[in-house]
C-alpha positions as CSV (number, residue, x, y, z in Angstrom):
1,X,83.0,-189.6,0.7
2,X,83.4,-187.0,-2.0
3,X,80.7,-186.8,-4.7
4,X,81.1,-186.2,-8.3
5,X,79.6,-183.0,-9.0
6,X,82.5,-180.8,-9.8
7,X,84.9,-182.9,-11.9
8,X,88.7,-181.6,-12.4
9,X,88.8,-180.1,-15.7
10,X,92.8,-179.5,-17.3
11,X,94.2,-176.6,-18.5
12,X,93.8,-176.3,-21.9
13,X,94.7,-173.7,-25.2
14,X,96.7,-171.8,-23.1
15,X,99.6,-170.0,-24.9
16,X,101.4,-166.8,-23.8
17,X,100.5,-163.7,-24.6
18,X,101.5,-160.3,-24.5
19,X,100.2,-156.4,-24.7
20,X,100.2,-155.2,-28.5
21,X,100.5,-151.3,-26.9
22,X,101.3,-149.0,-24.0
23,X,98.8,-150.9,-21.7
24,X,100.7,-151.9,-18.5
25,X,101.8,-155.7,-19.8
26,X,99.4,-158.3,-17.6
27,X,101.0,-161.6,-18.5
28,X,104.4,-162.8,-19.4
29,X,105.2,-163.5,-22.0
30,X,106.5,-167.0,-21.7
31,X,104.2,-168.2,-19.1
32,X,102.2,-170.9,-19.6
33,X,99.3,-171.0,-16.5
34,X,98.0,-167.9,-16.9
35,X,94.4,-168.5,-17.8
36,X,92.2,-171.7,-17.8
37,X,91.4,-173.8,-15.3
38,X,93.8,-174.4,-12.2
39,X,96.0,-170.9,-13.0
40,X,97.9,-169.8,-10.0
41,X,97.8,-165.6,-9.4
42,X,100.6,-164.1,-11.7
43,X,102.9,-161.7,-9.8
44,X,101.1,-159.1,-7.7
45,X,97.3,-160.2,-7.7
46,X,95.9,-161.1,-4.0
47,X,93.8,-164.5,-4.0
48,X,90.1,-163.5,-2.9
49,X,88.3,-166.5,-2.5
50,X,90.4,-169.9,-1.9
51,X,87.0,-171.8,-1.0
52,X,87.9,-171.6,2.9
53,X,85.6,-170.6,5.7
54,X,88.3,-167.7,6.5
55,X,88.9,-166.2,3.4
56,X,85.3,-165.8,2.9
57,X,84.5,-163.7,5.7
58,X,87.9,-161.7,5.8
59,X,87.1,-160.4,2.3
60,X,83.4,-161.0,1.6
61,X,80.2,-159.4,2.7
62,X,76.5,-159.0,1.6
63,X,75.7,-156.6,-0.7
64,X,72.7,-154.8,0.8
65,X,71.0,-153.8,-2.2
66,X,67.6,-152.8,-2.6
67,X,66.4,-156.3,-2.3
68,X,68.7,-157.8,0.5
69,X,67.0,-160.5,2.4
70,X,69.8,-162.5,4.7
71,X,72.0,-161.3,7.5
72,X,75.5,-161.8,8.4
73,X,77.1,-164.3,9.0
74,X,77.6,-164.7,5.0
75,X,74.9,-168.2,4.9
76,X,76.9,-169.3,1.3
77,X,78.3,-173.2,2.5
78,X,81.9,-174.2,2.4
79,X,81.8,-177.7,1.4
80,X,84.3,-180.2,-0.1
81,X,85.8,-180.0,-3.2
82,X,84.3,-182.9,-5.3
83,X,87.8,-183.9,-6.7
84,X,90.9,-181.8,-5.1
85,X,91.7,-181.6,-2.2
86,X,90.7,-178.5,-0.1
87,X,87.0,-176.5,-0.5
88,X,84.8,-174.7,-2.2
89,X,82.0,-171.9,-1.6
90,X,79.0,-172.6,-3.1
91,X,75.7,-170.4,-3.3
92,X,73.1,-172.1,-0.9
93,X,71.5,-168.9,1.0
94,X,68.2,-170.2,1.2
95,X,66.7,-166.3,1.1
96,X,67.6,-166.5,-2.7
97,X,65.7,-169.8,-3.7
98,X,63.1,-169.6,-6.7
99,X,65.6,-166.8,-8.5
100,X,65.8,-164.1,-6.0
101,X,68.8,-162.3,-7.4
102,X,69.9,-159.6,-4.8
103,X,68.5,-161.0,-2.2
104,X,72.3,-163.0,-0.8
105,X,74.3,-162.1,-3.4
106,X,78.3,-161.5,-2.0
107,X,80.6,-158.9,-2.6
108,X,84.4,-158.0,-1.5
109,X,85.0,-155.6,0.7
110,X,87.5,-153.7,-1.1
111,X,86.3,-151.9,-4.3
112,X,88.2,-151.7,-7.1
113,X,88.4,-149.8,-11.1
114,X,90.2,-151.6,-13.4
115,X,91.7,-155.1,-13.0
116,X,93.1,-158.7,-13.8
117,X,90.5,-161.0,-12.6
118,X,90.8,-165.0,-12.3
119,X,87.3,-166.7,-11.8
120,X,86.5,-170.6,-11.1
121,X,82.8,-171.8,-11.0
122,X,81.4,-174.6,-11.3
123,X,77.4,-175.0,-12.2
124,X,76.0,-178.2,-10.4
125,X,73.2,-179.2,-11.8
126,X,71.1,-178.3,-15.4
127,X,70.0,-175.0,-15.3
128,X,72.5,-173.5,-12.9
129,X,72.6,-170.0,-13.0
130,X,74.7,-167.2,-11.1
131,X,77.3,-164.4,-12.2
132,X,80.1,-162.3,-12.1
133,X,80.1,-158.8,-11.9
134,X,82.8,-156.3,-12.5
135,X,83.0,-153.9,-10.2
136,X,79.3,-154.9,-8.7
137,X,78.0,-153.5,-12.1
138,X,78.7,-155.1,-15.2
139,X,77.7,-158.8,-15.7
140,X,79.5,-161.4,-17.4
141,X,76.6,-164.4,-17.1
142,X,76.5,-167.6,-15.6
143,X,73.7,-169.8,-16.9
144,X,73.8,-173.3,-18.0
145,X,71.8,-174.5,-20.9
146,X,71.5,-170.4,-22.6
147,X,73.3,-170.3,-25.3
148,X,72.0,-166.4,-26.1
149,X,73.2,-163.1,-25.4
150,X,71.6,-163.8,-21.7
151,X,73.2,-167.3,-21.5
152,X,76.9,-168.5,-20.6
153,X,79.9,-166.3,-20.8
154,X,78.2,-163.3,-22.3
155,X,79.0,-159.8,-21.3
156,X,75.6,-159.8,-20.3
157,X,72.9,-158.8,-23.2
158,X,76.0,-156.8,-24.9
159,X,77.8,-160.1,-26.8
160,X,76.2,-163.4,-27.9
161,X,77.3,-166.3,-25.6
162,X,80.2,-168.2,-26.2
163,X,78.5,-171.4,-25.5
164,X,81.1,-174.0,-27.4
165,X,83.8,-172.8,-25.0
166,X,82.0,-174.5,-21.6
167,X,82.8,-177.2,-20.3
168,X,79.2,-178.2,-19.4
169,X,77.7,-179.1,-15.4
170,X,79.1,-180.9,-13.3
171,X,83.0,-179.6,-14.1
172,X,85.2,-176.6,-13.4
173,X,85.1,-173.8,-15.5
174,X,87.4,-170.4,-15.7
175,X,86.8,-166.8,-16.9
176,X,90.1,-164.4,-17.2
177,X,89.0,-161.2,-17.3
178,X,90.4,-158.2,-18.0
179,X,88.9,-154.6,-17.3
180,X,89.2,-151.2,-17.5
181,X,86.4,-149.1,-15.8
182,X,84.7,-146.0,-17.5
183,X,86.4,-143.0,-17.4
184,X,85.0,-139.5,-16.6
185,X,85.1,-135.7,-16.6
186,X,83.3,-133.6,-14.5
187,X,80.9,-136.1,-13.5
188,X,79.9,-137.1,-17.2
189,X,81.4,-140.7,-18.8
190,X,83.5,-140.2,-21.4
191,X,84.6,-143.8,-22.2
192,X,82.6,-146.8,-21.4
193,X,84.0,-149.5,-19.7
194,X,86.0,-152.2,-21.5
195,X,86.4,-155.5,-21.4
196,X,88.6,-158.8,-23.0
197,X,88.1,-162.0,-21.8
198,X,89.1,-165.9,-22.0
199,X,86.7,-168.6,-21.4
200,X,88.3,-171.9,-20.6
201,X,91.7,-171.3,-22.5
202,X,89.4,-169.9,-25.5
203,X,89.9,-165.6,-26.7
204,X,85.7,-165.1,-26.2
205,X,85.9,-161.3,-26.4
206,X,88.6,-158.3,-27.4
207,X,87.7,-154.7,-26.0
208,X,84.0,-155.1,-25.9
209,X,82.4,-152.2,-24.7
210,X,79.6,-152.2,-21.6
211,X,77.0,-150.1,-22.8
212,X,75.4,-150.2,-19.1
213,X,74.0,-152.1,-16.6
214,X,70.9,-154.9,-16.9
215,X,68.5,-155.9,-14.2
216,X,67.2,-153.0,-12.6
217,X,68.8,-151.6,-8.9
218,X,68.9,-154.9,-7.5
219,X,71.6,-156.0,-9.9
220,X,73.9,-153.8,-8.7
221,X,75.6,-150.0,-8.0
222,X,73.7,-147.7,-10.8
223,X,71.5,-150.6,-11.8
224,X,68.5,-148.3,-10.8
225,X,69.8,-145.0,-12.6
226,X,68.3,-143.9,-15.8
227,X,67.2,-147.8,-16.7
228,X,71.0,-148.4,-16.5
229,X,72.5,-145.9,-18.0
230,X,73.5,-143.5,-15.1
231,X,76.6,-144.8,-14.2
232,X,79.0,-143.5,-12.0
233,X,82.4,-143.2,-11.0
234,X,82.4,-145.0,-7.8
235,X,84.8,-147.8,-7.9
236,X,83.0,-151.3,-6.9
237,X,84.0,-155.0,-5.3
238,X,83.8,-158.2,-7.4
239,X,80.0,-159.9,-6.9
240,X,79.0,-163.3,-7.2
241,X,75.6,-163.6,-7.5
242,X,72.9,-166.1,-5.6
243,X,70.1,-166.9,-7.3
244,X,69.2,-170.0,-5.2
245,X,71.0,-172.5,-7.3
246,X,74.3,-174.7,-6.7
247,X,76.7,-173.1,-8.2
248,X,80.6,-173.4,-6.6
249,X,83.4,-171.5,-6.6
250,X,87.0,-171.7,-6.0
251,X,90.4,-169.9,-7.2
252,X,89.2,-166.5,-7.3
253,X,92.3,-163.3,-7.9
254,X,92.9,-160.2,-8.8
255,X,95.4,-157.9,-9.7
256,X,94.6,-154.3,-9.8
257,X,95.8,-152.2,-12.7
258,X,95.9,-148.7,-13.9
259,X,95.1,-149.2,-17.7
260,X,95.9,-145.4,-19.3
261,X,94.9,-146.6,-23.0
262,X,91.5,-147.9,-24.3
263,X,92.9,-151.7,-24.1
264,X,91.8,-154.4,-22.5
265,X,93.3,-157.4,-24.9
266,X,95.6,-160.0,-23.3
């Protein structure tokens, strides 16, 4: 029998949109399930995790980080989704339990620099917290219950949280993301990276700029450099994080771009 953690939540606000400058367009301009919950991958992005067993260990692997703990076979469950049919992976490495963040977190095997990125999650229980980090560096949070710029849907200790636009535990949730990576000459970073992003439907931020990476070097490539600051060029995979909590995902695709201008807004 199917529980009830992970209620089906519809798509909502969703209008099209369009490119307001010479940014490679990202969505069409008529359609209509491009962002929220349940969006299907628009025209050239490669699903990366559709909740199966397969999928997970075709493109997923441990990130083995200063603080890695498990050992392939990724431990993260495949279990039923609670409403639709199919599955969903869910963070349940015990290594991780009490908060150990690097310890199990999962990464994809391919690296990428900038992108279209569709998300799913849903947080199980009060409290929840995991994340999603843009090219293994950059986090944008995943915390029920903080509503600061730590807490839900932040670009992590950069923006306040957008707090109103989650759907709460216990239901699906969706980040569309787009991202353009920091640019750089001669080894030194000339732009910072830059990101827009919708949270359930809902515009939460327009071309916010990463200032650098939070959580020291188990976080994530450059975490340890120069308190954060000493990023690199080096491209980097999509990470979910484990910090011994129940939180699920499903839906999960990307599309990778080559954005010229400073413009990341749908």
């Amino acid at each position: 029998m199917r529980n009830s953690i992970c209620s089906f939540v519809a798509l909502v606000g969703v209008v099209g949109v369009v490119f307001q400058s010479t940014v490679t367009p990202v969505l069409a301009a008529d359609a209509v399930d491009v962002v929220g919950v349940g969006a299907k991958p628009i025209a050239g992005a490669e699903m990366v995790l559709d909740g199966t067993r397969a999928m997970l260990d075709a493109k997923w692997i441990y990130w083995e980080g200063p603080r890695f703990a498990s050992a392939l076979p990724i431990k993260w469950k495949v279990v039923d989704d609670a409403v639709d049919t199919g599955t969903v992976v869910m963070s349940d490495d015990p290594v991780a339990a009490g908060g150990k963040y690097g310890t199990a977190d999962i990464v994809t095997k391919k690296a990428y620099r900038d992108f279209r990125l569709h998300v799913e999650f849903c947080v199980a229980k009060v409290g929840g917290n995991s994340g999603v980090y843009l090219q293994n560096r950059y986090e944008i949070q995943v915390l029920d219950g903080d509503k600061t710029p730590h807490g839900m849907g932040a670009v992590i200790n950069e923006t306040p949280s957008p707090y109103h636009a989650y759907n709460g535990t216990g239901k699906w949730n969706a980040y569309d993301i787009n991202f353009r990576a920091a640019r750089f000459k001669d080894g030194v970073r000339t732009e910072k990276a830059l990101v827009s992003m919708y949270f359930n439907g809902q515009k939460v931020h327009t071309n916010q700029l990463i200032n650098q990476i939070y959580g020291g070097a188990g976080s994530g490539i450059d975490g340890g450099k120069d308190g954060g600051k000493g990023i690199t060029d080096t491209p980097g995979g999509l990470k979910l994080q484990n910090e011994g909590h129940d939180v699920r995902y499903r839906n999960t695709w990307l599309k990778e771009l080559d954005l010229k201008d400073a413009n990341t807004d749908f």
